[in-house]
N, C-alpha and C positions, 0 to 999 in steps of 0.2 A: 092150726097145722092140719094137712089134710093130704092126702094118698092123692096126687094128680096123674100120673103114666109111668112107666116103665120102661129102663134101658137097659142097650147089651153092653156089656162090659168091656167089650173091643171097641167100641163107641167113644167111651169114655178114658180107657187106657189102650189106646191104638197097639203101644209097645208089646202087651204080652200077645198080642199075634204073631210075633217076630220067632217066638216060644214051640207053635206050632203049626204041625202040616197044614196047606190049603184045604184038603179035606177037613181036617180039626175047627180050623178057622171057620167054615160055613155052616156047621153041627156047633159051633161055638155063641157062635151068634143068635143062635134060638133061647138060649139061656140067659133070660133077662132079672133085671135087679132093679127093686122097687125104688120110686123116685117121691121123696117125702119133703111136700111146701112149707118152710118155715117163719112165720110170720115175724116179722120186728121183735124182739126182748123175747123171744120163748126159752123154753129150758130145753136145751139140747140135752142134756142127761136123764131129764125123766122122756124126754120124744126116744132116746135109742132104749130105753129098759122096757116104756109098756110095746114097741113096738116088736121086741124081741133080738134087735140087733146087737151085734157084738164090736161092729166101728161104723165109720160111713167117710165117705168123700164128698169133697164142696165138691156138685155140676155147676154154679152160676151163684155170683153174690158172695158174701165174705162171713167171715166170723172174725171174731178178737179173741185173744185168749192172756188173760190177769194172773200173772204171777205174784203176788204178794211179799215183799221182800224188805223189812224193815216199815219204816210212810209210805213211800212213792213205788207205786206198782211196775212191773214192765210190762209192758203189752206185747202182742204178738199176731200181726195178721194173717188170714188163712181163708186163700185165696182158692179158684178152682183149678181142680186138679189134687188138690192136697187131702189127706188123711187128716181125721177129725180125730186131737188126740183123746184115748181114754177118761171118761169121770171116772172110774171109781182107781184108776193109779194112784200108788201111795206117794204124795212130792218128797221130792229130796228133803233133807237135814235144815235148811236155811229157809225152806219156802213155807210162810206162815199158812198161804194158802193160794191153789188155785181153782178158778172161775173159768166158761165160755159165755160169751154174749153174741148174740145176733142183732147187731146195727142195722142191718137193711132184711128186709126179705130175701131169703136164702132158696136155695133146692139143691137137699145131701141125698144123694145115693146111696141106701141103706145096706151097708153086708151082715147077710146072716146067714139063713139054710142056704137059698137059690145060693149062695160062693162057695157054699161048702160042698154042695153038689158037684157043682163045675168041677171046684179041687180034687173032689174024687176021683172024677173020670178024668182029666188031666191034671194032672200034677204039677207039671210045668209052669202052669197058671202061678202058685205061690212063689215059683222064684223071682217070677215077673214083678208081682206084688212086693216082694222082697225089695227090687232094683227100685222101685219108686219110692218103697220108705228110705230108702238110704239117700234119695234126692231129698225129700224132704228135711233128712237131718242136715245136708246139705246148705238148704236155706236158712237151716238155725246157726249153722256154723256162718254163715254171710254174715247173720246180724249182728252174734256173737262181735265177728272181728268189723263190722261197722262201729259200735259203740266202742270201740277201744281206739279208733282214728282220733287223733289228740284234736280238732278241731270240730265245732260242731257244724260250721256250713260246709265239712268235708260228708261228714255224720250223714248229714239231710241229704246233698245229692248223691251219694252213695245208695239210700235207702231210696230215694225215687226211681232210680234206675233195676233196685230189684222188687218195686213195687212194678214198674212197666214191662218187667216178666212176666206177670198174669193179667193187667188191666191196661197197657199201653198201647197207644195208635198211635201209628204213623198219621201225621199232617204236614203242610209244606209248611205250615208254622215254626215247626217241632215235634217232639211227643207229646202225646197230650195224655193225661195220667188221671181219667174221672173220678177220684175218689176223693172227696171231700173230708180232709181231717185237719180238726182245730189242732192248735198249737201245743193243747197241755197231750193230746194223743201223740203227737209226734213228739216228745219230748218222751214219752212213754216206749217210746218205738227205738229211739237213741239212747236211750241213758242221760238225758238234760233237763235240766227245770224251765219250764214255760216261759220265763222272760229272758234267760236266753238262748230258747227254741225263734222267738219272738224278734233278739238282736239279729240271730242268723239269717231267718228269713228275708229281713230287711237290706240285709247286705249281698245275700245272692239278688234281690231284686234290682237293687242298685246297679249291680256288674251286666247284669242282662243274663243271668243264668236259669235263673226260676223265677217264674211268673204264678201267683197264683189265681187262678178264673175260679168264678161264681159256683161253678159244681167239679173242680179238681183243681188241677196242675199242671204245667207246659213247661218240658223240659226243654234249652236252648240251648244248652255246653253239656258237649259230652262229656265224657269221664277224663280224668289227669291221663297223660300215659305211664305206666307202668316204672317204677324205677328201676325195677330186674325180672328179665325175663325167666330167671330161675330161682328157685327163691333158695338162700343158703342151709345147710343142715342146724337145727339148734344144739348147743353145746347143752348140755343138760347131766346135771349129777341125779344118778336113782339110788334111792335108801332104803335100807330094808331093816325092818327089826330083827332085835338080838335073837338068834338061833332059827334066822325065817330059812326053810330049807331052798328058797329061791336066792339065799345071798350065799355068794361062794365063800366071802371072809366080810369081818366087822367093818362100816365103814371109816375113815379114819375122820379124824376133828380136823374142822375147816379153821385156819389161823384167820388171821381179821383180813390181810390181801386176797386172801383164798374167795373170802364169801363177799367183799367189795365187786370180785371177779363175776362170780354165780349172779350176784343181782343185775349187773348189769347186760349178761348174757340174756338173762329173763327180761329185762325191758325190752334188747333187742330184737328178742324172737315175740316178742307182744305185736309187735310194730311188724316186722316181717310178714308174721301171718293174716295180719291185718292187709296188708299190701296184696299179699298171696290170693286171700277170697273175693278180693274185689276185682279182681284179674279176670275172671271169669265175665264178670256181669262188662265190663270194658269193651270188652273182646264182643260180647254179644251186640255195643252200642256204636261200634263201629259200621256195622252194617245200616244201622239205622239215620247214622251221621250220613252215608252216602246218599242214602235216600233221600234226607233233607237238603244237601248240595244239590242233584239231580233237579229236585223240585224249582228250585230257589234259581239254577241257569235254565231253566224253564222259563219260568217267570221272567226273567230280564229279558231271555229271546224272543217274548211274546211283545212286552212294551217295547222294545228297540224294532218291532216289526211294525208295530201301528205306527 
């Protein structure tokens, strides 16, 4: 690990210039934030403690992050742009334990005093900060309702498409998506065991959906279309305990129709919101479908011309 150069933080989060005046903006940009090379396998939690930081941001290259849950871990990629979340956070109830890993050589952008500075003198700067963690919860909520898509070669090209969020190119081929991940990580990423993380692959390759190359992935079909473009309110019972001064009277007992009812309301709104967050990543692959059309009558007008 080693101190290589230094950025501005408008640089790296364009958005919270939006925050402030043009004047602000070019006095803002003198105010730069240390840029720390992170080599293959390091410990990002002892790199933010001796360096004195309080978070950091991926500039370029990935991290994985291990939630511990029962055997089979869930993974979590975290890509640039994104907040590195806290080591010393307490995990929830259920999570036996979590990890970060550095698979490729990384460069996190360190916050510590230099942001705390800037905060001082504008303030505005944290709400900016604010609007990007809440994208990033954002992305959790995506994978969240990816793994819950009742099929897993639905699962995969779901998560390819918000893997080509942060690492996707356009080609006249397709997307092409450089990240290299074996089958038990993407199983890890879904919510699925390796062999059949393993069936599904083979059956988008089959259809001509997904291709996997030598250092990633090529995506060929864009996303399903949508089945509703508004997604409906979920029917949902709230309960509170006896004497909670947020419940206005005791709830009453569900007879056996009653909660036949509630379960199946909760499947439906499992699937619903599922639908709902993939809506977005959809919507963003339609532009990139045009582009590969574009390409592609391209290419025929050019052989029909020779």
């Amino acid at each position: 690990m080693s101190r290589s150069l230094s950025v501005s933080l408008l640089d790296i989060q364009p958005d919270l210039a939006d925050v402030l005046s043009e004047e602000q903006r070019i006095e803002a940009r003198r105010f730069l934030l240390p840029v720390e090379d992170v080599d293959k396998g390091a410990d990002v939690a002892r790199l933010l403690e001796e360096s004195g930081a309080f978070g950091a941001i991926v500039l370029d290259g990935m991290l994985i992050e291990a939630l511990q849950i029962g055997e089979a871990p869930t993974l979590r990629l975290i890509g640039p742009g994104s907040f590195v979340p806290p080591a010393d956070a307490a995990p929830s109830m259920p999570v036996l334990g979590a990890r970060l890993f550095v698979p490729v050589p990384t460069r996190l952008v360190l916050l510590g005093d230099e942001l705390l500075i800037a905060a001082r003198r504008w303030p505005w700067i944290v709400s900016g900060l604010h609007g990007r963690m809440l994208e990033h919860s954002e992305d959790l909520a995506t994978q969240l309702a990816i793994c819950q898509l009742p099929r897993v070669e639905d699962r995969l090209m779901a998560l390819m498409w918000q893997l080509a969020q942060f690492w996707g190119r356009v080609t006249p081929a397709g997307i092409r998506v450089p990240v290299s991940l074996s089958h038990e990580v993407l199983g890890g990423l879904v919510g699925a065991r390796r062999s059949t993380v393993t069936l599904a692959v083979r059956t988008l390759a089959e259809r001509g959906s997904l291709v996997r190359q030598e250092d990633g992935w090529l995506i060929l079909e864009p996303p399903a279309a949508p089945l509703s473009t508004e997604p409906k309110a979920p029917q949902l019972l709230l309960t509170a305990p006896r004497g909670s001064a947020w419940a206005s009277r005791d709830p009453e007992e569900l007879g056996p129709e009653e909660l036949v009812m509630l379960i199946q309301h909760v499947a439906q709104t499992r699937i619903e919101l599922a639908q709902d967050q993939i809506r977005r990543a959809r919507e963003q692959a339609e532009e990139a479908r045009a582009m590969r059309e574009r390409a592609q009558r391209s290419r025929k007008d050019l052989r029909h011309g020779s």
